[in-house]
C-alpha positions as CSV (number, residue, x, y, z in Angstrom):
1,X,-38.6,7.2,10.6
2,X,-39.8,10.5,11.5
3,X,-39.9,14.0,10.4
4,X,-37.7,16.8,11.9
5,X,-39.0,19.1,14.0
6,X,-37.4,22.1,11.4
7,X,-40.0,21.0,9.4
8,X,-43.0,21.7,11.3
9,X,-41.4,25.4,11.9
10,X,-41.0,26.0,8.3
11,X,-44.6,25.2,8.2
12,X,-45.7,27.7,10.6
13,X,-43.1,30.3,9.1
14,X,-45.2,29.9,5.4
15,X,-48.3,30.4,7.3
16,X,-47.1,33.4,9.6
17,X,-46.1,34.6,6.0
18,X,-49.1,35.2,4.7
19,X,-51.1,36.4,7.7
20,X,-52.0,40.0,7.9
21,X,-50.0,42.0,10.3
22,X,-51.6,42.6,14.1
23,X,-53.5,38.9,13.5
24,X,-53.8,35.6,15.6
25,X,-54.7,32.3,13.9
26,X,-56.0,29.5,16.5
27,X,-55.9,25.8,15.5
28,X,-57.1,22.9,17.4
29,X,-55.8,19.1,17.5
30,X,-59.9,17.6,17.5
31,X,-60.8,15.1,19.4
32,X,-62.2,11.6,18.8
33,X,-65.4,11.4,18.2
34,X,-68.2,9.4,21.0
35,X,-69.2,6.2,19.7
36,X,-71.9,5.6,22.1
37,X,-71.6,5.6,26.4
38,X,-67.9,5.0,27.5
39,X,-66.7,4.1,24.0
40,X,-64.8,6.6,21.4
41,X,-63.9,6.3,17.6
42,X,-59.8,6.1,17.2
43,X,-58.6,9.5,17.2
44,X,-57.1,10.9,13.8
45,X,-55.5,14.4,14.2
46,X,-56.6,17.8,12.4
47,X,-54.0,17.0,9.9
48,X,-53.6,21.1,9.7
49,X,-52.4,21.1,13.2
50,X,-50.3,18.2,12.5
51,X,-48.8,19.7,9.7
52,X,-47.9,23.0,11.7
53,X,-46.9,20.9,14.5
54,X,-46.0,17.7,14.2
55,X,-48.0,16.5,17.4
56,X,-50.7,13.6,16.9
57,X,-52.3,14.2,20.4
58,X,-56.2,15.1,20.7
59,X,-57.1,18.1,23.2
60,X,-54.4,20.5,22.0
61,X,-54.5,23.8,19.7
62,X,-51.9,26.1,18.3
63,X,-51.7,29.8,18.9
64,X,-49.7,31.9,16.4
65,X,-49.8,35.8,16.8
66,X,-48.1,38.3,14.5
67,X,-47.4,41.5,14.9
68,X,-47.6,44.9,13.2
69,X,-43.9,44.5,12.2
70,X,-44.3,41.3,10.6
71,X,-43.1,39.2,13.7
72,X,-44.8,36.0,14.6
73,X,-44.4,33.8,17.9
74,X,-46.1,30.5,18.0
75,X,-47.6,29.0,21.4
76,X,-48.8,25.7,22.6
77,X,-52.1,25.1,24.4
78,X,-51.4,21.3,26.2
79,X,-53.5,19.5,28.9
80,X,-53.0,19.3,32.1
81,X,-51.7,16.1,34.1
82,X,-54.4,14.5,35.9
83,X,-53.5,11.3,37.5
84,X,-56.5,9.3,36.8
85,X,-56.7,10.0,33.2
86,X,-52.6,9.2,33.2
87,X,-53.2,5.5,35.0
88,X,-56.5,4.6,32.0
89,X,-55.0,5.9,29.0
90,X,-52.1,7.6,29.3
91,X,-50.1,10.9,30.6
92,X,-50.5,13.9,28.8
93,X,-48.0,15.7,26.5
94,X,-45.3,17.1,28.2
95,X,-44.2,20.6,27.5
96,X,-40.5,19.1,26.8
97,X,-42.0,16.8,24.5
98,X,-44.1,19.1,22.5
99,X,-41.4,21.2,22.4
100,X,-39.1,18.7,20.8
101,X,-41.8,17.2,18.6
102,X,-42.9,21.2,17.2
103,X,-40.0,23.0,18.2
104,X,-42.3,25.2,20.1
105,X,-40.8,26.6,23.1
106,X,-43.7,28.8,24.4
107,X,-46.4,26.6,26.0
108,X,-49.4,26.9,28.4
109,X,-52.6,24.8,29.3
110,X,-55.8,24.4,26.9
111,X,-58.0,25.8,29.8
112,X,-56.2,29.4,29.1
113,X,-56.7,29.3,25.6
114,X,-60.1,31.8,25.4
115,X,-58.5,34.3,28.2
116,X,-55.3,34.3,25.6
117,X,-57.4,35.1,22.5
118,X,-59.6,37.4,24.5
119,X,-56.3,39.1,25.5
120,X,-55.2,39.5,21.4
121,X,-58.3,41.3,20.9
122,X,-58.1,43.3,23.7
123,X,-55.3,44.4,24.7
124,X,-53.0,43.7,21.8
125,X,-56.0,45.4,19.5
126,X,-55.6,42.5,17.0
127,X,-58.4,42.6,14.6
128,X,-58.0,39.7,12.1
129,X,-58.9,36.1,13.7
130,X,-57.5,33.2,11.1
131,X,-59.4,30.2,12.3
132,X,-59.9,26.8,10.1
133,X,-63.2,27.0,9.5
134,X,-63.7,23.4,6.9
135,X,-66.9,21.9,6.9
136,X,-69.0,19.7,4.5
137,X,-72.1,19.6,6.1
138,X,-74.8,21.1,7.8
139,X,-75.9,17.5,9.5
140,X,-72.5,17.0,11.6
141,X,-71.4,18.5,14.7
142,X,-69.2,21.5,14.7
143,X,-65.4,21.3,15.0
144,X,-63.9,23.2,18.3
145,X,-62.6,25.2,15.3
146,X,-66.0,25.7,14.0
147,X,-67.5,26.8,17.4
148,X,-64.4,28.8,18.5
149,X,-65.2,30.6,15.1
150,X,-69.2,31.3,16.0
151,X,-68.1,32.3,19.6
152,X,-66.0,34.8,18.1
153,X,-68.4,36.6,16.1
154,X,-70.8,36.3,19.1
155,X,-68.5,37.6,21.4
156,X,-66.8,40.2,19.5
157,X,-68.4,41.2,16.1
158,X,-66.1,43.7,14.9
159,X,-63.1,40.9,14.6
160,X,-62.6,39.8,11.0
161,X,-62.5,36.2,11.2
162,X,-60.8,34.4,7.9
163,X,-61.0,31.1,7.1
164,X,-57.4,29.1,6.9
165,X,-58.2,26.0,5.4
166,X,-57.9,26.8,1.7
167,X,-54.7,29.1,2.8
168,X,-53.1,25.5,4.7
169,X,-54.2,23.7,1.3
170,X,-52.3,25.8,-1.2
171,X,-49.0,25.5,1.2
172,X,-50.1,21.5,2.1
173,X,-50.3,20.9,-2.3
174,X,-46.8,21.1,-2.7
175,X,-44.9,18.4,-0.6
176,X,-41.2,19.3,0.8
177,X,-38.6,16.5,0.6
178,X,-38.8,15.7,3.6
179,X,-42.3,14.2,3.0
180,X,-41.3,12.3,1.0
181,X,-39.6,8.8,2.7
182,X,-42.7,9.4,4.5
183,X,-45.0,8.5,1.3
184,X,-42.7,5.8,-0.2
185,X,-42.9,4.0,3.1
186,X,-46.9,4.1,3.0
187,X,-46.5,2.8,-0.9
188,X,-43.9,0.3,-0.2
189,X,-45.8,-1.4,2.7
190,X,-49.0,-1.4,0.2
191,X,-47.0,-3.1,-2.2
192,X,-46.2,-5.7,0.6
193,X,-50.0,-6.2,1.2
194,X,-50.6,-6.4,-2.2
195,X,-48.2,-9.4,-2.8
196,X,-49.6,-11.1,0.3
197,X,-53.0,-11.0,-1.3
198,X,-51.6,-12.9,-4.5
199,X,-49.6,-15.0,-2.1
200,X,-53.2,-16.3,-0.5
201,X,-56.1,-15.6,-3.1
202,X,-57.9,-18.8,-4.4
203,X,-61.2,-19.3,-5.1
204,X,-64.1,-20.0,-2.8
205,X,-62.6,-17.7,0.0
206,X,-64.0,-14.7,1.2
207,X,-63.7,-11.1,0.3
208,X,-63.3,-10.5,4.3
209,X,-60.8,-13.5,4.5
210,X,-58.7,-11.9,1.6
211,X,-58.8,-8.5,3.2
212,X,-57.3,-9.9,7.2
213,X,-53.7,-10.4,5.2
214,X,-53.6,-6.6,4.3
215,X,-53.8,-5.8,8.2
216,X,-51.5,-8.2,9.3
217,X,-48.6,-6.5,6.6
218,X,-50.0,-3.5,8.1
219,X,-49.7,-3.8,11.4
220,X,-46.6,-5.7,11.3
221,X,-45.2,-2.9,9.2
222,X,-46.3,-0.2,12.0
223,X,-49.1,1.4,9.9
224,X,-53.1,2.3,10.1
225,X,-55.2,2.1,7.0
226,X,-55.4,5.1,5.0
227,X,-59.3,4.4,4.0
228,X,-61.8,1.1,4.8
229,X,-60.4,-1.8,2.4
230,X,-62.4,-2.1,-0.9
231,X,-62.1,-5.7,-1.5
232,X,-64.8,-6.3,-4.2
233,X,-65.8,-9.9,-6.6
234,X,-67.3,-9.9,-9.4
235,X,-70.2,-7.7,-9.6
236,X,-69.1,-5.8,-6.4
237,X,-66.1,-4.3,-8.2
238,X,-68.6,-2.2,-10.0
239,X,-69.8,-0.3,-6.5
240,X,-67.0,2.6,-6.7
241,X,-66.9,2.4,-2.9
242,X,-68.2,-0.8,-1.7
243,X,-67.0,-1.6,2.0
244,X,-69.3,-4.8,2.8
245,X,-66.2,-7.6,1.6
246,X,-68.7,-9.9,3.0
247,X,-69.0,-12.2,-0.5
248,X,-67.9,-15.6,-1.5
249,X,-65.2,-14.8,-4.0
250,X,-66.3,-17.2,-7.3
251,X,-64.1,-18.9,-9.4
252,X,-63.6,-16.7,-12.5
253,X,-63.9,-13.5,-10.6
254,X,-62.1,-10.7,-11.1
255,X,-60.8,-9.0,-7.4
256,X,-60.6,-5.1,-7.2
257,X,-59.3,-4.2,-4.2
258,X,-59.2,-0.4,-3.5
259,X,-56.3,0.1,-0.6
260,X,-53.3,1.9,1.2
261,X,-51.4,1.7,4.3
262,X,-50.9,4.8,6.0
263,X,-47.4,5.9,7.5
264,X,-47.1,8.3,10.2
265,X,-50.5,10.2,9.0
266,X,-49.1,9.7,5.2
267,X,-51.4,7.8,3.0
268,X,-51.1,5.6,0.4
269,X,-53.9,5.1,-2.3
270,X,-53.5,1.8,-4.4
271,X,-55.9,0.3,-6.2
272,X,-55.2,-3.3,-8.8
273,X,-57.6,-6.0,-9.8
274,X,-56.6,-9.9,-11.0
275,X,-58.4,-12.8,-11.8
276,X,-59.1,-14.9,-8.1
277,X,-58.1,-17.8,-10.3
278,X,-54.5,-16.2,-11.5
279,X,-56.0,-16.4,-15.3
280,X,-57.7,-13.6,-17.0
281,X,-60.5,-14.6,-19.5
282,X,-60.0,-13.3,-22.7
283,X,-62.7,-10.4,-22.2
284,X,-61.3,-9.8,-18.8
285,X,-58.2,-9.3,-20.3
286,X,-59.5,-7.1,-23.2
287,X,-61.0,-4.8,-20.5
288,X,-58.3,-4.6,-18.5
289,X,-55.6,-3.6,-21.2
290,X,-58.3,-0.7,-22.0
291,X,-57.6,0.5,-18.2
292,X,-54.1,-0.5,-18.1
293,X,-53.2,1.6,-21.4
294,X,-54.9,4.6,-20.3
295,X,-53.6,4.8,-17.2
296,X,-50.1,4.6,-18.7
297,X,-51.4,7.2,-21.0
298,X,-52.1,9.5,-18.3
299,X,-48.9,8.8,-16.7
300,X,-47.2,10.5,-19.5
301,X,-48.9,13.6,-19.6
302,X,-48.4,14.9,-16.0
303,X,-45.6,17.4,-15.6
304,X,-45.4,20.9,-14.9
305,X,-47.3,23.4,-16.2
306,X,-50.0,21.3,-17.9
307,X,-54.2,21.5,-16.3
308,X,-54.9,19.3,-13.6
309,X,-58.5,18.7,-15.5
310,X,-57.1,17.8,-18.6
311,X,-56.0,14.2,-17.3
312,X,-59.5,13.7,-17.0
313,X,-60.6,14.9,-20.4
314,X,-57.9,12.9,-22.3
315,X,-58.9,9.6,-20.7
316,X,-62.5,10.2,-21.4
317,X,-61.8,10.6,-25.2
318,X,-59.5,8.0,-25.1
319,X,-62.1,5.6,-23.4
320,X,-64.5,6.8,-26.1
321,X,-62.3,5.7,-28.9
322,X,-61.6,2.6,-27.7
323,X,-65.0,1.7,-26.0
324,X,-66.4,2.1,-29.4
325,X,-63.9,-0.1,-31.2
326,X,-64.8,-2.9,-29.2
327,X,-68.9,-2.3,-29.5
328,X,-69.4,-1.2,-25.8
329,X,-70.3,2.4,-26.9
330,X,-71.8,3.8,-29.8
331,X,-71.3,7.5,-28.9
332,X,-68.4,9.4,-26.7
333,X,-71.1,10.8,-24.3
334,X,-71.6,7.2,-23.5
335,X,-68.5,6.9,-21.8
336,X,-69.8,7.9,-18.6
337,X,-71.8,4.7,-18.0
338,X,-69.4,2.5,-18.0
339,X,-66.6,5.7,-16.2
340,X,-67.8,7.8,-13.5
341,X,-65.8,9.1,-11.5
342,X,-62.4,11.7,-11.9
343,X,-59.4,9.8,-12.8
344,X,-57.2,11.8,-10.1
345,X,-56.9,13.2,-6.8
346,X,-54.8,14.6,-4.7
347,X,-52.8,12.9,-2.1
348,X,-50.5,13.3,1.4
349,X,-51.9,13.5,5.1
350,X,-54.9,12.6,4.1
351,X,-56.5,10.1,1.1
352,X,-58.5,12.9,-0.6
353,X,-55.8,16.1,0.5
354,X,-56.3,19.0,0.7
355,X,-55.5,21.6,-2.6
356,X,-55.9,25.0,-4.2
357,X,-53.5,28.1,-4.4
358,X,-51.3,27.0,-7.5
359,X,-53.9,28.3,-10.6
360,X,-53.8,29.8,-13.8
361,X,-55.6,33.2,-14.4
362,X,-58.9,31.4,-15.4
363,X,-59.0,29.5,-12.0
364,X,-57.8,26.1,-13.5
365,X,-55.6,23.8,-11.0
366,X,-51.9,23.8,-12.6
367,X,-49.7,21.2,-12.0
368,X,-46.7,22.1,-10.3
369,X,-43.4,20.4,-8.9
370,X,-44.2,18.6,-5.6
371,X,-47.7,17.8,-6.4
372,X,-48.8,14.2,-5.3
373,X,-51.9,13.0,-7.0
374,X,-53.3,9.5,-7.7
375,X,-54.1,8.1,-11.4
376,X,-56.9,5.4,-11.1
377,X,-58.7,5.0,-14.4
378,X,-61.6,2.1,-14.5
379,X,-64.5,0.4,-16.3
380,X,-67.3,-0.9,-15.0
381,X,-69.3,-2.9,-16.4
382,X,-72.0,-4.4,-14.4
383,X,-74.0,-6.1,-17.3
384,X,-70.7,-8.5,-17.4
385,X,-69.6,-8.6,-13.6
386,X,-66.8,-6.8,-14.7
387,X,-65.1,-3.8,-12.4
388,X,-61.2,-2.7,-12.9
389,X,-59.9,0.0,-11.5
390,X,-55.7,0.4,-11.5
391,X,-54.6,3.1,-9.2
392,X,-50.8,4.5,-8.9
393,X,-49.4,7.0,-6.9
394,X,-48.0,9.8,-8.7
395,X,-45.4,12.2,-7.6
396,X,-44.6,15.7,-10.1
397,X,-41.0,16.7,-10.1
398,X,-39.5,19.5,-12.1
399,X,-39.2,17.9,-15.6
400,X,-42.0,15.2,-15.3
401,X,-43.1,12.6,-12.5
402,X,-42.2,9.9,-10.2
403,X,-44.2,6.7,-9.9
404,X,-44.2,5.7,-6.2
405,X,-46.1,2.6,-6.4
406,X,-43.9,1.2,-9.7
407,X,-42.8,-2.0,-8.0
408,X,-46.4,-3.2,-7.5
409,X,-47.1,-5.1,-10.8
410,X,-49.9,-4.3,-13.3
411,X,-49.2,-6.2,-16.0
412,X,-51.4,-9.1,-17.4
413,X,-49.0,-11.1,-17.9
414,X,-46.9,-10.4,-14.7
415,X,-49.9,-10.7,-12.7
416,X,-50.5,-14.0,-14.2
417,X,-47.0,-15.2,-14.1
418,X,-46.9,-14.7,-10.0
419,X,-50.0,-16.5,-9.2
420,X,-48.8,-19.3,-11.5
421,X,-45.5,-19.3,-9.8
422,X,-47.4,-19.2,-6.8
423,X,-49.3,-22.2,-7.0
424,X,-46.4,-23.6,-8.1
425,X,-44.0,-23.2,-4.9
């Protein structure tokens, strides 16, 4: 399963759109990071250039000028064959293949790219530079994009440059149907995985032992994880993002594990949590039925047109009404010890995507048609060795929402019934 290449020019037709006229925008493919002497990190694509382009290769960048008329042409910058890089890892992208995978049909070599842009400036007099300029941190090293962006304003300081990054997140927010089979895939493998890990979970095992059966669905299944595995016991499922899985998993535990399989650079984001044992205690269970209702609840409310934030509000007042009816709170501004992080965030190409450009006058995130966003209410409660988290992927349509992830049960007593079926068989 793969995505058209009509697609990908669609993509770069939105973006053209809302360039200024007599303007270049310049996007590189990144590059895997060193990991120390001959060894690199896997390579995971700018998913902006993958989006406009539908090429997964590292060393690459995108050219697309546009002119005072409103015309835009789109061009390929591609490595060069070199025969001893082709026999140790691999030829590079052909020009007939990146023009099949992008539909691109103009195309030259990555070692021409600064004479081209040089060339925009100067002799096409194009003063507006769109470059993706994302960055976190002042403590990492800069993106090609990033230093492409400073060499620029070195080089010629009367080009505007403009950032494109929250211009690609407003267009990347709303997914096209062809997206889509893309995310199912990634939630239906998950849902695989998941099942495995009831299929094998008994006590005394380990966290890291549990995890191995999520890669072999994974890999079997012709996907990557989206994110490292949570796969937290006990006290560990109170550590929002605990990666060690390196602890004997004790009878009477609960499991949270935080997962997703990613399918052709679309994530999935699932998180569930069950007894290692297949039988919830009574508090357990008490606990969990908090989580499980308001995530339901929460469910409901997304459609069109409401506020993104407003998810988050109603959970926390619902969490207050019901943390206090069972003594764990006294007051609603308590909630935030035992909650503490957003019940929501968006997803697609990446876990945590990319949003912005669909808002109300006062700057508030609307939800709109084609948004795909996670729901993943929990309690922690460390006093008790008690974290649940229960995480669905969620996609708007135009009169309410899809549940991708539906088929992977949540239910006490489903989740019970399995594993006792299980142990059964």
């Amino acid at each position: 399963m793969k995505i058209a290449k009509e697609f990908y020019e669609n993509n770069r037709k939105k973006f053209a759109d809302i360039m200024e006229n007599n303007s270049v925008f310049v996007i590189y493919s990144g590059v895997a990071p060193v990991m120390r002497g001959d060894r690199f990190y896997d390579y995971s694509p700018q998913r902006n250039f993958l989006y406009l382009t539908g090429i997964d290769k590292p060393g690459l960048a995108l050219m697309i000028q546009k002119n005072g008329k409103g015309e835009f042409v789109s061009r390929l910058f591609l490595e060069r064959y070199d025969e001893h890089t082709a026999k140790w890892d691999g030829a590079a992208l052909t020009k007939e293949k990146a023009t099949e995978l992008s539909g691109i049909e103009a195309s030259s070599y990555i070692d021409e790219l600064d004479h081209a842009i040089a060339m925009a400036f100067v002799r096409l007099r194009l003063k507006t530079i769109y470059i993706d300029m994302e960055n976190r941190s002042l403590n990492v090293p800069n993106t090609p994009d990033l230093d492409l962006a400073k060499r620029v304003g070195e080089k010629f300081p009367a080009i505007t440059r403009i950032d494109a990054h929250p211009l690609l997140g407003g267009l990347r927010l709303v997914k096209e149907a062809a997206e889509v089979p893309m995310m199912q895939k990634a939630v239906d493998v998950s849902a695989e995985g998941f099942y495995a890990l009831l299929d094998n979970a008994k006590p005394s095992m380990m966290e890291y032992e549990l995890e191995a059966h999520l890669d072999y669905v994974f890999k079997k299944n012709g996907c990557r994880r989206a994110f490292s595995v949570i796969m937290a016991s006990g006290i560990n499922g109170t550590i929002l993002h605990y990666h060690d899985n390196n602890c004997k998993i004790e009878d009477g535990d609960l499991v949270l594990v935080d997962y997703g399989a990613d399918y052709g650079w679309y994530a999935s984001d699932i998180t569930r949590t069950f007894p290692i044992n297949g039988k919830f205690t009574d508090r357990q269970k008490q606990l969990y039925n908090i989580v499980l209702e308001g995530g339901k609840m929460v469910i409901d409310m997304i459609k069109p047109g409401i506020k993104f934030s407003s998810l988050n509000e109603k959970l926390k007042e619902y969490y207050a009404k019901e943390l206090k009816a069972i003594g764990l709170i006294e007051k609603d501004e308590e909630v935030v010890k035992y909650f503490y992080h957003g019940v929501s965030h968006m997803l697609g190409l990446e876990t945590h995507d990319v949003g912005g450009g669909s808002t109300s006058t006062d700057g508030e995130l609307i939800i709109v048609p084609g948004m795909y966003i996670t729901v993943e209410p929990g309690l922690y409660v460390a006093e008790e060795k008690i974290g649940i988290r229960i995480e669905d992927d969620i996609l708007v349509t135009e009169d309410g929402n899809q549940n991708l992830s539906k088929a992977i049960i949540k239910e006490v007593d489903e989740i019970e019934a399995y594993m006792a079926k299980r142990t059964k068989a």
